[in-house]
C-alpha positions as CSV (number, residue, x, y, z in Angstrom):
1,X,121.0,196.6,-2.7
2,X,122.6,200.4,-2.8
3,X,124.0,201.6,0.4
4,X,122.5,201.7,3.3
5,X,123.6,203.3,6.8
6,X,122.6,201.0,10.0
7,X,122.7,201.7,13.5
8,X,121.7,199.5,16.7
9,X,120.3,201.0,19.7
10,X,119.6,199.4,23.1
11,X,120.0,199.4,26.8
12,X,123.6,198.3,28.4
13,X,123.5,194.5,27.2
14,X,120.9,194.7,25.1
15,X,123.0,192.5,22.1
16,X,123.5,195.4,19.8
17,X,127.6,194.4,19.5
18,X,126.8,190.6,19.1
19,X,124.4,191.6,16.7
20,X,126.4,194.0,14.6
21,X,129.0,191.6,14.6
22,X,127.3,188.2,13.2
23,X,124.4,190.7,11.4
24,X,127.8,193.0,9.6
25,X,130.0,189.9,8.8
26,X,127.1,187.5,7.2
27,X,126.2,190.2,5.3
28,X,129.8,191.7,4.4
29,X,128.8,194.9,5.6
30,X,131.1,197.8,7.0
31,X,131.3,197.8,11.3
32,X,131.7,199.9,13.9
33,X,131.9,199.8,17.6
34,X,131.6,201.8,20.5
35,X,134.9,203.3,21.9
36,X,135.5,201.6,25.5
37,X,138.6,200.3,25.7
38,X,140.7,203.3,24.3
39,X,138.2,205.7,25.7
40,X,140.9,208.3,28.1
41,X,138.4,209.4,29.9
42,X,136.5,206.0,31.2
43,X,138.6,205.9,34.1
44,X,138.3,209.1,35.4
45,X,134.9,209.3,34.7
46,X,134.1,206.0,36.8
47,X,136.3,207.5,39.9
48,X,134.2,210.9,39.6
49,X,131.1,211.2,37.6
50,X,130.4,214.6,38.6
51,X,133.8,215.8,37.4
52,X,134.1,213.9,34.0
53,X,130.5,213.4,32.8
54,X,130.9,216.1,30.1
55,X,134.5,215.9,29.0
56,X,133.4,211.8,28.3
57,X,130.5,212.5,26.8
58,X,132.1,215.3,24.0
59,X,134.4,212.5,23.8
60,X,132.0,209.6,22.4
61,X,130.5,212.7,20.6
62,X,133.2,213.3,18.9
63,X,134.3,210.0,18.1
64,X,130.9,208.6,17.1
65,X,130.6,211.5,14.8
66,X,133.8,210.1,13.1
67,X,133.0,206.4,12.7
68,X,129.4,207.9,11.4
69,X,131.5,209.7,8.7
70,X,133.6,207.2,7.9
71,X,130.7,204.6,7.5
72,X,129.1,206.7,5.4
73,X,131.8,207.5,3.1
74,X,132.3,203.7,2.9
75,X,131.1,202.2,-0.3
76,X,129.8,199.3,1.2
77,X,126.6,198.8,3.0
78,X,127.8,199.8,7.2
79,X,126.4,199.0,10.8
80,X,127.4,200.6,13.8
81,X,126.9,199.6,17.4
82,X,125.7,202.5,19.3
83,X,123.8,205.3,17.5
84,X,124.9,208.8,18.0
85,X,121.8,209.8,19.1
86,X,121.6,207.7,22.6
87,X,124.7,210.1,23.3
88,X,122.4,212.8,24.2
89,X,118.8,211.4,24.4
90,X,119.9,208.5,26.5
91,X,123.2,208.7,28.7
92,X,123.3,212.7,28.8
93,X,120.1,212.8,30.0
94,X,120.8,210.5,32.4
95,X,123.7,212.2,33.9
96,X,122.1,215.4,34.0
97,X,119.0,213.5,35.6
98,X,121.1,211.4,38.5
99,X,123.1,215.3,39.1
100,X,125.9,214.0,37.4
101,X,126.1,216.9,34.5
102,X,125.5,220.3,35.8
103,X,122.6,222.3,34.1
104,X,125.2,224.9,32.4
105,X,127.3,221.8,31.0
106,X,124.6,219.9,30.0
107,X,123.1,223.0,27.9
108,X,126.5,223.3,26.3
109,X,126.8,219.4,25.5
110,X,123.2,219.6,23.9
111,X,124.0,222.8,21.9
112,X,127.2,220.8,20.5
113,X,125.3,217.6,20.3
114,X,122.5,219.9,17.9
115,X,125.3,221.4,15.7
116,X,127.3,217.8,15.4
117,X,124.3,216.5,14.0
118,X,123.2,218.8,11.1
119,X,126.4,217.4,9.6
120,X,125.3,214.6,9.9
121,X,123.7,212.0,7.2
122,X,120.3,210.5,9.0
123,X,120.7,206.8,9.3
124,X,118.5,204.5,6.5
125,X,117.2,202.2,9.8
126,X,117.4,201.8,13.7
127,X,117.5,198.8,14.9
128,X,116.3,198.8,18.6
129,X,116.8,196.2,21.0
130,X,114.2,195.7,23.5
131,X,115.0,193.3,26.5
132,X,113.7,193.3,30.1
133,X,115.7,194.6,32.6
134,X,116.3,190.9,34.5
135,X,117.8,190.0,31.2
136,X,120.3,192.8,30.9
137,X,121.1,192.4,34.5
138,X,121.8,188.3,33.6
139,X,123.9,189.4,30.9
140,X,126.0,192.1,32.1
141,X,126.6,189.8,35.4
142,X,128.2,187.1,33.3
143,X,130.2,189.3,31.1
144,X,131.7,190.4,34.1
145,X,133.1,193.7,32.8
146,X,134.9,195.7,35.7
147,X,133.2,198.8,34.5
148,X,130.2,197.7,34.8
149,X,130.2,196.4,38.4
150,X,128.1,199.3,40.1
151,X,125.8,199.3,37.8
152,X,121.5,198.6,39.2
153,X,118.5,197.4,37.7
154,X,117.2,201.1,38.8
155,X,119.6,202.7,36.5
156,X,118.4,200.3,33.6
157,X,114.9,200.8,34.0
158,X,115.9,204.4,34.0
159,X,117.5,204.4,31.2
160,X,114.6,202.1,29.4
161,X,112.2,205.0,30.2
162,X,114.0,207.2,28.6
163,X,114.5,205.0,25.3
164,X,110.7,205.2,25.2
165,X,110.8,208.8,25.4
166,X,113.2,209.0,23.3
167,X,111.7,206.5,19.9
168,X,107.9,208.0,20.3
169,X,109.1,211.1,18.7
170,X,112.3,209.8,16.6
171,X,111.7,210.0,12.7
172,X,114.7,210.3,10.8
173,X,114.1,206.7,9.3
174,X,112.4,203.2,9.8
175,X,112.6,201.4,13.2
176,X,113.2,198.0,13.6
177,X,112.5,196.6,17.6
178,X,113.8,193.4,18.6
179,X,112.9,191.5,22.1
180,X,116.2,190.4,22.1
181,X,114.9,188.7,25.8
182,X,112.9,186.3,23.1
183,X,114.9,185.9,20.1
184,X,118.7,184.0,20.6
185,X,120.5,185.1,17.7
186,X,123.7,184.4,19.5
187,X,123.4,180.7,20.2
188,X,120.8,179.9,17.1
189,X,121.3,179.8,13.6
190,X,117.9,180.0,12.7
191,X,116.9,183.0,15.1
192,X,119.9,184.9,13.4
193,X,118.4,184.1,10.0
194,X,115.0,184.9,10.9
195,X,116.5,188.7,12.2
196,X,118.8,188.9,9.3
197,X,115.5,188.8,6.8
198,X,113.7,191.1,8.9
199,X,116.4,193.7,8.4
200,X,116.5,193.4,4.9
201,X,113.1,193.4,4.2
202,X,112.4,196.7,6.6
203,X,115.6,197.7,4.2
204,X,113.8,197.6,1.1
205,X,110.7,199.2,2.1
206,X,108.7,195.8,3.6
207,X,106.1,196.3,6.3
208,X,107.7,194.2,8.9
209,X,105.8,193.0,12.0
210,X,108.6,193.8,15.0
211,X,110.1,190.8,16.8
């Protein structure tokens, strides 16, 4: 198979790092994750919203755009975590939605977003994870991640609207959607097989029936 360029989408504990990790090292593929745990601004951000929103969301602009280059200069095959484009469509919208981005910084962050991305190369498939909002609530409870704390099922669902808003008008290439509330490709072999062929098959041009 020639190169390909991957990237997972999905609500806040969706699966898309679980599956980029088991999908990326069965395959021998090239990864990369979200920025979290080096991310300067995260603190900040979480103390005052209002205040950080747009100097953390140029940040994960600016270093998705990197890991996008990077992946793509990469000879092998390469899967990212989080798509660039959830940066705006998603969790930008959101901010400037819940109050948290101004109108005048939101603008600016679009007009960046726009100019970031005509440099970019368009992904060969999306992989979106679908999972009810119980589900990610379930999850993100036993991961227990201190960041994560305030977050509600209304700010999921919100964001899960705005996925659908986001996919009925995408086309830069083939999407993929996965109810990962259904399939356990975590915990069984076989349900990570099953998804593996899925995503090479939808790689080489196969009508795939979604998960």
């Amino acid at each position: 198979m020639t190169k390909k360029l991957i990237v997972v989408a999905g609500n806040i504990g969706a699966g898309k790092t679980s599956l980029t990790e088991r999908i990326g090292a069965r395959q021998g593929w090239a990864m990369g994750y979200e920025s979290v745990s080096d991310n300067p601004y995260l603190p900040d951000f979480y103390a005052d919203m209002k205040t950080w929103s747009f100097h953390l969301q140029v940040y994960f602009l600016g270093h998705r755009a990197k890991q996008y280059i990077d992946l793509a200069a990469d000879p092998r095959t390469a899967i990212s975590d989080r798509s660039i484009y959830e940066d705006a469509y998603i969790f930008a919208r959101a901010l400037h939605h819940m109050g948290n981005m101004t109108e005048r910084d939101y603008f600016s962050y679009r007009r960046l977003f726009d100019l970031v991305m005509g440099g970019l190369p368009a992904p060969n498939l999306l992989i979106y994870l679908k999972c009810p909002v119980n589900v990610l609530m379930e999850r993100i409870h036993i991961r227990a991640r201190g960041m994560e704390t305030g977050i509600t099922p209304e700010y999921l669902t919100l964001l899960d609207s705005f996925y659908d808003d986001w996919l009925k008008s995408f086309d830069l290439c083939p999407v993929l959607t996965i109810q990962t509330g259904n399939v356990d490709y975590v915990h069984k072999p076989g349900a990570l097989e099953m998804v593996t062929q899925h995503i090479t098959d939808k790689l080489a041009g196969k009508e795939v029936v979604e998960l």
